[in-house]
C-alpha positions, 0 to 999 in steps of 0.5 A: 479505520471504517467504524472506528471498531478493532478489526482483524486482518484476514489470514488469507492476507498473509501470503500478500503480508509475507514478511509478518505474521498476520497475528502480529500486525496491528492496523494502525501501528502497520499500516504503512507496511500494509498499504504498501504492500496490498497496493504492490502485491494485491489482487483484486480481492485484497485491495476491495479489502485494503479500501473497506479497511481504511479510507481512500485519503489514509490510503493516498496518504500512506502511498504519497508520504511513506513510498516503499521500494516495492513496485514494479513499474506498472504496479506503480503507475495502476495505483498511482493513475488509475486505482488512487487518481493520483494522475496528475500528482508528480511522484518520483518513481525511482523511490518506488519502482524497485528495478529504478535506482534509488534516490537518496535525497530527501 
């Protein structure tokens, strides 16, 4: 994370962290949950939060390598085109898009 110092994650994240309380994420240990979650679900000022709090290639990483099931269809094309650049990046958007089916194949 920015400045390699311990830093707490913003009550005001927890309606966007729904499904944990903020008190028991850990930045590191969550960050796939994290990422995922502010990329689908975030405003503005949550993902300025998200790009202060881990840097743009933990960010892509997260997004490319551990997909979460959670976007909507336009969700996933902002992030993925406009907000990371991922443009010309071929990312099976069933494996996101929560209204696609699901591919199971690895």
């Amino acid at each position: 994370m920015n400045g390699g110092k311990s830093q707490k994650i913003p009550k005001k994240l927890q309606g966007t962290l729904w499904s944990v309380g903020i008190d028991d994420l850990d930045l590191n240990k969550n960050k796939n949950y994290i990422v995922n979650q502010i990329l689908s679900l975030g405003f503005l000022e949550e993902l300025q939060w998200l790009l202060r709090t881990y840097p743009l290639s933990v960010i892509k990483q997260v997004f490319i390598e551990k997909p979460a099931k959670i976007y909507s269809f336009s969700s996933f094309n902002f992030c993925k085109n406009i907000l990371l650049g991922l443009e010309n990046k071929k990312l099976p958007a069933n494996r996101y898009v929560k209204t696609l089916p699901r591919d199971i194949r690895p």
